[in-house]
Structures are given as C-alpha cells and as structure tokens.
ZADO-1210 file (C-alpha; in nm, 4 decimals, padded with zeros to 6 digits):
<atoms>
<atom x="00.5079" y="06.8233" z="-03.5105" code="UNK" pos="1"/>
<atom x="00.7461" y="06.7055" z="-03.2547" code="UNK" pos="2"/>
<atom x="00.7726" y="06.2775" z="-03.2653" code="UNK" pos="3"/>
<atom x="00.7919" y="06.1119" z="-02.8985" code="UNK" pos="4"/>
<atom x="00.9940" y="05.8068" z="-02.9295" code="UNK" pos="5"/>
<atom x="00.9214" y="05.6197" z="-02.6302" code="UNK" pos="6"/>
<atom x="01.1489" y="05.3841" z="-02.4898" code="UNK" pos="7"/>
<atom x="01.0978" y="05.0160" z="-02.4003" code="UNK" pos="8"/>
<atom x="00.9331" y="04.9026" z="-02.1084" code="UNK" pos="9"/>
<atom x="01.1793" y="04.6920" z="-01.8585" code="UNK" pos="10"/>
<atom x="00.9518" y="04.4210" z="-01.6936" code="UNK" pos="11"/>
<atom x="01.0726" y="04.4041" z="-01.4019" code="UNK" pos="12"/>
<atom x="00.8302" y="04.1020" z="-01.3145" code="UNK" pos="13"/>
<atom x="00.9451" y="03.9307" z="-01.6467" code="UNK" pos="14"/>
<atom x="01.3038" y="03.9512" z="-01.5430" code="UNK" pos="15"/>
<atom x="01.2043" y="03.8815" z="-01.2111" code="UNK" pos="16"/>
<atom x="01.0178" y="03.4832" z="-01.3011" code="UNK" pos="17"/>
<atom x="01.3810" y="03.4480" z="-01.4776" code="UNK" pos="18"/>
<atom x="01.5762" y="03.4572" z="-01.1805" code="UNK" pos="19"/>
<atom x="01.3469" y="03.2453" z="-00.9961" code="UNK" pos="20"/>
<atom x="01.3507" y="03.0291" z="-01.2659" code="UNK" pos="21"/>
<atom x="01.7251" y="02.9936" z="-01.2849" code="UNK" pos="22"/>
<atom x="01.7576" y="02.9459" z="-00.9149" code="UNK" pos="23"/>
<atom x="01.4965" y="02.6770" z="-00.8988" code="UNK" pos="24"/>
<atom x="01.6513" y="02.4831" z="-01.2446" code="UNK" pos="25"/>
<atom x="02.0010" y="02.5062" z="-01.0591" code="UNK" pos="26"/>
<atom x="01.8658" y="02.3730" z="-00.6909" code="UNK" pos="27"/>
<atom x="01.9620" y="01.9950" z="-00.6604" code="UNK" pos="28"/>
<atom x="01.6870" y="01.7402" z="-00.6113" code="UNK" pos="29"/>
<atom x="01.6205" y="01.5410" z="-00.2974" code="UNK" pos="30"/>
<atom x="01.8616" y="01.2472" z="-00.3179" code="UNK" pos="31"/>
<atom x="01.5979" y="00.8836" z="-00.1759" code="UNK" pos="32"/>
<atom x="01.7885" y="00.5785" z="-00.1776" code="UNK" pos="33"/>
<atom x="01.6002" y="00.3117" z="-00.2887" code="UNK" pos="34"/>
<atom x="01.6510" y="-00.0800" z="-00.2418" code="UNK" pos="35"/>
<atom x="01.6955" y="-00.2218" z="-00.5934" code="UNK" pos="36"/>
<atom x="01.4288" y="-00.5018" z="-00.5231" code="UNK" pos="37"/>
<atom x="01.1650" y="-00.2208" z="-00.4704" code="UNK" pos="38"/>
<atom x="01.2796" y="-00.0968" z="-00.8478" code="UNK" pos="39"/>
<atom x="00.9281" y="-00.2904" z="-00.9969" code="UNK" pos="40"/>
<atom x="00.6882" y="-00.1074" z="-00.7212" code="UNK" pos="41"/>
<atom x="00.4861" y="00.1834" z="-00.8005" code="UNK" pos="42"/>
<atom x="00.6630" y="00.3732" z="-00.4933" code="UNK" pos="43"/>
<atom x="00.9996" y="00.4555" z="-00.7203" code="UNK" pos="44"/>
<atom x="00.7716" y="00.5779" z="-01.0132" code="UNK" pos="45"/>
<atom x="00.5723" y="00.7994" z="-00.8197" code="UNK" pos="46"/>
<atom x="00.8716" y="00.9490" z="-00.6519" code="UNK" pos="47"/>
<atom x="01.0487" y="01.0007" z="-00.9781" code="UNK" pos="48"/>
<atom x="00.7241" y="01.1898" z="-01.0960" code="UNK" pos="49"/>
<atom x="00.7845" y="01.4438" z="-00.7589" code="UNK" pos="50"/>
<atom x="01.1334" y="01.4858" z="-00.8848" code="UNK" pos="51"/>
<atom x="01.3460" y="01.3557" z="-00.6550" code="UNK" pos="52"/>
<atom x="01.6808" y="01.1840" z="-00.7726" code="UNK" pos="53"/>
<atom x="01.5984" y="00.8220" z="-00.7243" code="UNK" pos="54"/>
<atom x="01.9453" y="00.5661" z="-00.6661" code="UNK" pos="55"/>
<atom x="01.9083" y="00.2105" z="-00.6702" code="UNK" pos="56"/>
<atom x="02.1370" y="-00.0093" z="-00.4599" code="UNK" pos="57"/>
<atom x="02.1861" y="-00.2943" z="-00.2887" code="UNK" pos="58"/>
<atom x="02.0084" y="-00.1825" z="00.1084" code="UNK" pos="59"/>
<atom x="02.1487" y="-00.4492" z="00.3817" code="UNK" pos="60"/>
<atom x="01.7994" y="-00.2763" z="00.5801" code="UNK" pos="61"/>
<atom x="01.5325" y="-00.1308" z="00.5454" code="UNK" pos="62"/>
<atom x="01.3591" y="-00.0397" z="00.1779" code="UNK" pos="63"/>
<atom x="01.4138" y="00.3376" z="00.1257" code="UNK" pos="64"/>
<atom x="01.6617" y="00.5955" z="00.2817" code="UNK" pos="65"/>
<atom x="01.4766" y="00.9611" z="00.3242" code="UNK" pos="66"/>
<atom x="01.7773" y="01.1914" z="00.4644" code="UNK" pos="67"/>
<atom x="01.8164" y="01.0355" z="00.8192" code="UNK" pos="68"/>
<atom x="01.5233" y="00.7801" z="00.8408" code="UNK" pos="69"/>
<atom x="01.5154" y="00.4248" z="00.7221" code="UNK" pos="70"/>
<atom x="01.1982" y="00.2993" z="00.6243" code="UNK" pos="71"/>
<atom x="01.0882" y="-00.0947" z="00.5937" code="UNK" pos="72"/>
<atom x="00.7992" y="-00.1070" z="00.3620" code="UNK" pos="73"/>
<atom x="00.5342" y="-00.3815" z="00.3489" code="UNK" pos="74"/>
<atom x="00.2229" y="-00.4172" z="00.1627" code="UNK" pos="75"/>
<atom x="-00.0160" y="-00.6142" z="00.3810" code="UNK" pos="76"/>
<atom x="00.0115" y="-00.9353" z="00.2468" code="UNK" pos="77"/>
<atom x="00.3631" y="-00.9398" z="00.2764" code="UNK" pos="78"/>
<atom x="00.3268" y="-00.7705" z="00.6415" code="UNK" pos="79"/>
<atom x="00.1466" y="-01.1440" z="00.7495" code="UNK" pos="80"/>
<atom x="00.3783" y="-01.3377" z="00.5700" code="UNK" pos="81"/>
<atom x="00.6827" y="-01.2332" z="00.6923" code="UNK" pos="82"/>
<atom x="00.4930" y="-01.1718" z="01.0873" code="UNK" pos="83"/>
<atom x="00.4002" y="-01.5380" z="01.0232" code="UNK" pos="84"/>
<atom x="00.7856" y="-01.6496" z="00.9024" code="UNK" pos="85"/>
<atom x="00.9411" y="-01.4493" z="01.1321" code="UNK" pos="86"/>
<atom x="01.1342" y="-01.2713" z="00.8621" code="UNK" pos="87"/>
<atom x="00.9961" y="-00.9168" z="00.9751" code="UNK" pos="88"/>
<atom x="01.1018" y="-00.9976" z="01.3386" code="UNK" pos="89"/>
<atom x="01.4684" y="-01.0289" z="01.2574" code="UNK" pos="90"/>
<atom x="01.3977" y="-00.6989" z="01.0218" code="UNK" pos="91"/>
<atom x="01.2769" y="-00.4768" z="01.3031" code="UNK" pos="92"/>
<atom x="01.6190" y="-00.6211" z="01.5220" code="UNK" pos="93"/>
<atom x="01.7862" y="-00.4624" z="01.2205" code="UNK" pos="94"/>
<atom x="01.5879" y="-00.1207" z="01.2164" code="UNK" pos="95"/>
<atom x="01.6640" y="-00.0367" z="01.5799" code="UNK" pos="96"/>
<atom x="02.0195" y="00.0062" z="01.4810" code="UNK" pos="97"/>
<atom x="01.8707" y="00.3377" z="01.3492" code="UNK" pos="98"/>
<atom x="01.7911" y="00.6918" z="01.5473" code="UNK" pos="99"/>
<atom x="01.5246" y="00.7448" z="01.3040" code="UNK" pos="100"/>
<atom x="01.3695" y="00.4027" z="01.1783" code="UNK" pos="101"/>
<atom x="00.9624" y="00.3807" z="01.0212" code="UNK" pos="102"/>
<atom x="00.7651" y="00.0817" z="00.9103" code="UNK" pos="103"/>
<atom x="00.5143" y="00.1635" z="00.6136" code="UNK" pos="104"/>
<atom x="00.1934" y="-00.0826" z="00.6201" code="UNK" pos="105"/>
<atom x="00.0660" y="-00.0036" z="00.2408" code="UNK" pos="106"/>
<atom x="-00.2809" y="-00.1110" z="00.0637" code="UNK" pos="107"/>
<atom x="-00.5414" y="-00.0757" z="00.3595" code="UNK" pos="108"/>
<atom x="-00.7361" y="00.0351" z="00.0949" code="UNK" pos="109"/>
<atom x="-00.7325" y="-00.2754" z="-00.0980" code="UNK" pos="110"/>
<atom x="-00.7119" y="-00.5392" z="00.2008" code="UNK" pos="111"/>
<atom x="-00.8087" y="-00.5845" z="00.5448" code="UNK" pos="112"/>
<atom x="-00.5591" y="-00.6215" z="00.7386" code="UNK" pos="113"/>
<atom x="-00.7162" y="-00.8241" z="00.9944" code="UNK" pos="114"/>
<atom x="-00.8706" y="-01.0654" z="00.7993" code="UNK" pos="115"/>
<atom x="-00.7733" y="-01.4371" z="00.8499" code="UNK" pos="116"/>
<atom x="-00.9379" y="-01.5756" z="00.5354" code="UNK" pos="117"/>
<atom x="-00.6365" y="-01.6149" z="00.3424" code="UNK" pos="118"/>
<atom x="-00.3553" y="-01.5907" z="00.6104" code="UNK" pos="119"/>
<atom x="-00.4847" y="-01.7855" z="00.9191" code="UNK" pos="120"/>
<atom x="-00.3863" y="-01.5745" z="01.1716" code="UNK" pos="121"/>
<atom x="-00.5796" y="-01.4381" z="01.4301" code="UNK" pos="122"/>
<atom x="-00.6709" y="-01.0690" z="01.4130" code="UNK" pos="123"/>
<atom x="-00.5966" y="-01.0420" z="01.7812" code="UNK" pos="124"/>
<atom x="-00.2896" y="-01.1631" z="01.7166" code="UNK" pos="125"/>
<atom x="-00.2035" y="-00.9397" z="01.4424" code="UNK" pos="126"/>
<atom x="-00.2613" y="-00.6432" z="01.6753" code="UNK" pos="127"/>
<atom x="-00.0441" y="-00.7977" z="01.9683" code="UNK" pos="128"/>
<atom x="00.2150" y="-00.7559" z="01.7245" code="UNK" pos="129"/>
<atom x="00.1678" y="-00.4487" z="01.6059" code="UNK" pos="130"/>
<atom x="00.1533" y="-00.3200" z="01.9790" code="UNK" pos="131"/>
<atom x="00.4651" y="-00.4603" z="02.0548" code="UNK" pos="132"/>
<atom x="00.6696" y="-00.3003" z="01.7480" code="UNK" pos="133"/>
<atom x="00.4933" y="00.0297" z="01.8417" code="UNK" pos="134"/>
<atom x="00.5515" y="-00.0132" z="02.2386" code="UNK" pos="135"/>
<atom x="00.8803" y="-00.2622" z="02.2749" code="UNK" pos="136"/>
<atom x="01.0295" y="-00.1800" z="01.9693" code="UNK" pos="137"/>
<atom x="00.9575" y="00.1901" z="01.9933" code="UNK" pos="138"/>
<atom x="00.9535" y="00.1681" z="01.6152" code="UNK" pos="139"/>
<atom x="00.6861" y="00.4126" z="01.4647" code="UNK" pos="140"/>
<atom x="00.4245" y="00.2774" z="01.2141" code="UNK" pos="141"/>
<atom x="00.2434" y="00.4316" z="00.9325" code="UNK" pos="142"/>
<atom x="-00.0625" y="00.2806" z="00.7536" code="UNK" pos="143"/>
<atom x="-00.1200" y="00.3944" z="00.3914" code="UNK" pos="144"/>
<atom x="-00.3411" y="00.3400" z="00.1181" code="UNK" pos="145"/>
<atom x="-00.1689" y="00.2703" z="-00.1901" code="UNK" pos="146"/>
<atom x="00.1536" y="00.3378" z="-00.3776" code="UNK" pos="147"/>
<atom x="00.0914" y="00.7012" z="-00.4577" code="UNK" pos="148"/>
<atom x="00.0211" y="00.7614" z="-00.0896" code="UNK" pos="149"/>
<atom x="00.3322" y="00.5465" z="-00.0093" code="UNK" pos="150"/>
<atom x="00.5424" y="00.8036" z="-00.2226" code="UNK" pos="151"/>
<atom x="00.3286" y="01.1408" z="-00.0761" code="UNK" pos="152"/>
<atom x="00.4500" y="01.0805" z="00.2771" code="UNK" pos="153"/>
<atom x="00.7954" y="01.0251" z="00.1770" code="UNK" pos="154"/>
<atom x="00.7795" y="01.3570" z="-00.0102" code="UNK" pos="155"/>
<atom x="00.6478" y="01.4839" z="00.3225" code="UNK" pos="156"/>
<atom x="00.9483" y="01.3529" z="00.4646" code="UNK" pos="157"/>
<atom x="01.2041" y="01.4410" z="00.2642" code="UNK" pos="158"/>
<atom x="01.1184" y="01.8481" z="00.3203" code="UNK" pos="159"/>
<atom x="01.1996" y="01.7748" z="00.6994" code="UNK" pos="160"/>
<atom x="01.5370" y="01.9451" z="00.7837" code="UNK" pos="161"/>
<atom x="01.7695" y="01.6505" z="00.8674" code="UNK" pos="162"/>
<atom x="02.1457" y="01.5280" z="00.8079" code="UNK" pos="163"/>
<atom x="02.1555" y="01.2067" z="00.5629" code="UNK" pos="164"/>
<atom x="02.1923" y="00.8722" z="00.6937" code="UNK" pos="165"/>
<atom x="02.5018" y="00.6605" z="00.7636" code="UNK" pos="166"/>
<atom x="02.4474" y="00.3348" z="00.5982" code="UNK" pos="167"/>
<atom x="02.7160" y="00.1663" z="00.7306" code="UNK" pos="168"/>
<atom x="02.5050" y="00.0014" z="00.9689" code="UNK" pos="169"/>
<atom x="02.5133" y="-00.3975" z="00.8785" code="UNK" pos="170"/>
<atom x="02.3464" y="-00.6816" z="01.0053" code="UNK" pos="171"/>
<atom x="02.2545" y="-00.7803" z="01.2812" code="UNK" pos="172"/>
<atom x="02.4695" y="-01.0832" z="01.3591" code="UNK" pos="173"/>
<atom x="02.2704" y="-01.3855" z="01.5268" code="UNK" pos="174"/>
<atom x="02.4586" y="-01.6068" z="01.8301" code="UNK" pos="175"/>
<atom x="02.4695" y="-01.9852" z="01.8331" code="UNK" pos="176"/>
<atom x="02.1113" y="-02.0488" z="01.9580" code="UNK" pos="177"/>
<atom x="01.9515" y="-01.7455" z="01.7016" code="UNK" pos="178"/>
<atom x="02.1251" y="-01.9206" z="01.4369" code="UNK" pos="179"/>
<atom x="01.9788" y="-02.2533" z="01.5396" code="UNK" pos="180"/>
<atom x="01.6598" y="-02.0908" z="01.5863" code="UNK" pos="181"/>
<atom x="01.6897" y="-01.9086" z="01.1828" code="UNK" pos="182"/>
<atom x="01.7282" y="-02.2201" z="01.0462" code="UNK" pos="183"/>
<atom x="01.3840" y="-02.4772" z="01.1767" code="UNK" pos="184"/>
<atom x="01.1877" y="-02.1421" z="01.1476" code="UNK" pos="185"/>
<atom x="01.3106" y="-02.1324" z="00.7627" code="UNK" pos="186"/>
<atom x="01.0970" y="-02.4584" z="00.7314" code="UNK" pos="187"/>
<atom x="00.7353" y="-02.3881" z="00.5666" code="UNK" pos="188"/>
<atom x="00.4877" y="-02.3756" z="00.8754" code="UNK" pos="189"/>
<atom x="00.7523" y="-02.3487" z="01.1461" code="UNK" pos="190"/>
<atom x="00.7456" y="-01.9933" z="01.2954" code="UNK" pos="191"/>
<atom x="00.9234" y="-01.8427" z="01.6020" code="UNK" pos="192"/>
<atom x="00.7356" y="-02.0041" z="01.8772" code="UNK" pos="193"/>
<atom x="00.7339" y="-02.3464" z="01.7274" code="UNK" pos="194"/>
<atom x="01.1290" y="-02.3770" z="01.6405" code="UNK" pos="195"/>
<atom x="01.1796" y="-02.2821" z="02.0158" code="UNK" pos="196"/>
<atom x="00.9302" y="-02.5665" z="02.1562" code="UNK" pos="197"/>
<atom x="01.0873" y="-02.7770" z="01.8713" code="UNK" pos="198"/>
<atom x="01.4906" y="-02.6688" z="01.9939" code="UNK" pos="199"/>
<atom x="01.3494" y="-02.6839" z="02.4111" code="UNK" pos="200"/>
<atom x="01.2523" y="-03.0515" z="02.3420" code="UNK" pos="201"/>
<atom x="01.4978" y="-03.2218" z="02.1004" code="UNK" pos="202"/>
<atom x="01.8048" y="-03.0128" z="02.2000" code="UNK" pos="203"/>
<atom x="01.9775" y="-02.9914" z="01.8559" code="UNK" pos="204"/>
<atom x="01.8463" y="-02.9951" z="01.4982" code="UNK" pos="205"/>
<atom x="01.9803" y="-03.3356" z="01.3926" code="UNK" pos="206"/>
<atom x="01.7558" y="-03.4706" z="01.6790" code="UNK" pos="207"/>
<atom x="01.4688" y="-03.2911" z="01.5343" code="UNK" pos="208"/>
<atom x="01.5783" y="-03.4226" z="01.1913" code="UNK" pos="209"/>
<atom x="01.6320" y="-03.7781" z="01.3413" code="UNK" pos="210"/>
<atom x="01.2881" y="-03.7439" z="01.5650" code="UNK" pos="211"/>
<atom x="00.9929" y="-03.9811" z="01.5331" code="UNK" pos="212"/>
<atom x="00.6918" y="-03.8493" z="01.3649" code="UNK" pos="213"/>
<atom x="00.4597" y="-03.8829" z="01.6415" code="UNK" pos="214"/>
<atom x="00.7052" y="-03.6708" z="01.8526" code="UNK" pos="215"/>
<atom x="00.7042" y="-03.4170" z="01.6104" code="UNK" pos="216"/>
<atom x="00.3085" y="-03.3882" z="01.5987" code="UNK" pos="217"/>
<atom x="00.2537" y="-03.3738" z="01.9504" code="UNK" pos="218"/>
<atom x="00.4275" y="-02.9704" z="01.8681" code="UNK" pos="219"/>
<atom x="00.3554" y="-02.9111" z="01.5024" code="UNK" pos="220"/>
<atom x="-00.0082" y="-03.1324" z="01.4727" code="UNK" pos="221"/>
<atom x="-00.0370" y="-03.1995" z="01.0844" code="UNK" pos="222"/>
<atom x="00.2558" y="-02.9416" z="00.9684" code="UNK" pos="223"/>
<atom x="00.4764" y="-03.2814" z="01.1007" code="UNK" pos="224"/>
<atom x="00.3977" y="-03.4527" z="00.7785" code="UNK" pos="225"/>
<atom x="00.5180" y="-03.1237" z="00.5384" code="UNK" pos="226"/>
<atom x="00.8077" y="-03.1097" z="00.7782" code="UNK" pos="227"/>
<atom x="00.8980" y="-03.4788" z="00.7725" code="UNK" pos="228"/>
<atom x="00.8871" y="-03.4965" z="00.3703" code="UNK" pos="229"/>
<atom x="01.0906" y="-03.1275" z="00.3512" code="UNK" pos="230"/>
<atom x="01.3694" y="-03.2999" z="00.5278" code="UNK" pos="231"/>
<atom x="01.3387" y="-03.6858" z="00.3233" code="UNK" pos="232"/>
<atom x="01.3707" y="-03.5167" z="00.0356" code="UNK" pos="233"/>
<atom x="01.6043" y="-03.5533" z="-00.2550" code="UNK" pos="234"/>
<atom x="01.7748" y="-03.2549" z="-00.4301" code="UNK" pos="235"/>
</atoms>
C-alpha cells in the first residue's frame, strides 16, 4: 500500500493579514498638538483612544493644531464669557494670522446657547456675533455636541491631505490705544463698547481712575460702584 504524505498547506491569506499587519504596526500616528491647558478636557482622552500621538505644549493661539488648521475651542459657557470680556475678540485677531483657522462651539447638547438666564446677554446679540466671525472674520464655525464629538471631527480632519502648520505665528501685538483699550475692558463688567465710551469721554485711564462717580454711572449705570471699589482697593 503506497503512503501519500501530503505536504503543508501555505495560507496565503494567513501570510497575507501578516503583512498588513506589519505595515499598519509600522505606519506613524497622526501627530495633534494640543494646548497644555486643554490637558484636563475630555477632547485629549478621546483623541488618544483614536490613536493619534497627542503633544502637549505651550500654544500662543488657538487650542489644537490638526496638520495645517488651528482650531480655538470653546464650550458654550466659556463662548459668552469671553464674547462678553472681549477675550475671544482679541483671539479671533489672532486666528486670522492662519490660512486655515476653525472655531469649535462644544456642548449644544447640554446648553442653549442662546439663553440669557445665566449670562445676560441678548440672544440677538449672540447671533450678531456669530455672523460677524462667520462673515467679517471669514473664520469658519462648527457647533458640536460634546467632547467625543469634539474629538470625531478632528479625526475627520486629520485624514484630510494637508502640510503641517507653522507655529511660528505669535501674537498679535496691540498699539497705544488697543493697549489702553485691554486694560478698562480687563475690569469685571467693562466690555469692548464700554472701555471705548469710557476712553472717548475721560481721554486717559488715570482720568477714569480719578473720575467722579456720578460721571462714571451716567456710562456704566450700577457696574460704577464694582468699578469704583476695584480701583480703591488695597492689595
């Protein structure tokens, strides 16, 4: 009886998934730069769970670096704040310095964002100012609903052929009347539009320092008395 040894089997689909294994373990991650004050959001987990490489720094602007787009993220409480401060004004200066610039509005799940009940502000208002960073700051905006979401357009982003950013882009330096203008709007209550009336009328800010109280109401109403004690008091 004649004994058929038969040989092995090559799997050519076995040997196959190893090679595509081996290429995929030896193709480098996505590089995001991420703004070390973002480390405690749920953004830079999420993103380290999609496998990017995630490095911290210290970002003069914007909050994350995806290839060649900057991207200022807010949640919306912080989005009022810093409308209402003037903070996010002087941030989307900064972001026009930038081909490829986005602002991320996160948590319209979890918050109106035109609700005045905590902030004060006018809904109408709110969207004035969103129209004018969409249509005089030509700088595109994207609404999402959480952190995860936050981290799922980025990931979007970062499969979008592009060259990586320069970030040697600094900021954006303020002449003598922005720099008078920075520092009354840094007082609690004072925003853009008031600091202006406030620099039109008194000229300088030791006048408004040195100006009577009932001047000051007639431009800040009862935010005069907050003002007036900021400025009398003691370190």
């Amino acid at each position: 009886m004649k004994i058929i040894t038969q040989k092995p089997i090559f799997d050519i689909f076995s040997s196959r998934k190893e090679i595509v294994s081996k290429k995929e373990s030896s193709k480098e991650k996505i590089k995001i730069i991420i703004d070390y004050r973002e480390k405690n959001s749920l953004v830079a987990s999420y993103l380290i769970s999609l496998d990017f490489e995630i490095i911290f720094k210290e970002l003069k602007i914007g909050d994350y670096v995806v290839k060649d787009t900057i991207i200022e993220r807010k949640t919306i409480s912080d989005f009022i704040s810093s409308m209402i401060n003037g903070r996010l004004l002087k941030q989307i200066e900064e972001l026009k310095q930038f081909e490829n610039k986005l602002l991320i509005i996160e948590g319209i799940s979890k918050q109106e964002i035109y609700s005045d009940e905590n902030s004060g502000v006018n809904a109408n208002a709110i969207r004035g100012f969103l129209l004018s960073i969409l249509l005089k700051h030509k700088i595109p905006i994207m609404f999402t609903k959480d952190s995860e979401d936050t981290a799922k357009f980025i990931d979007v982003l970062s499969r979008k052929k592009a060259k990586e950013i320069k970030l040697n882009a600094g900021k954006k330096t303020l002449n003598k009347k922005e720099q008078m203008q920075f520092i009354v709007e840094g007082f609690p209550g004072v925003g853009p539009k008031k600091s202006k009336e406030l620099l039109k009328k008194f000229g300088s800010i030791q006048n408004i320092i040195n100006a009577p109280k009932e001047d000051l109401e007639k431009i800040l109403g009862k935010r005069a008395e907050n003002f007036i004690e900021i400025i009398s008091r003691k370190f």
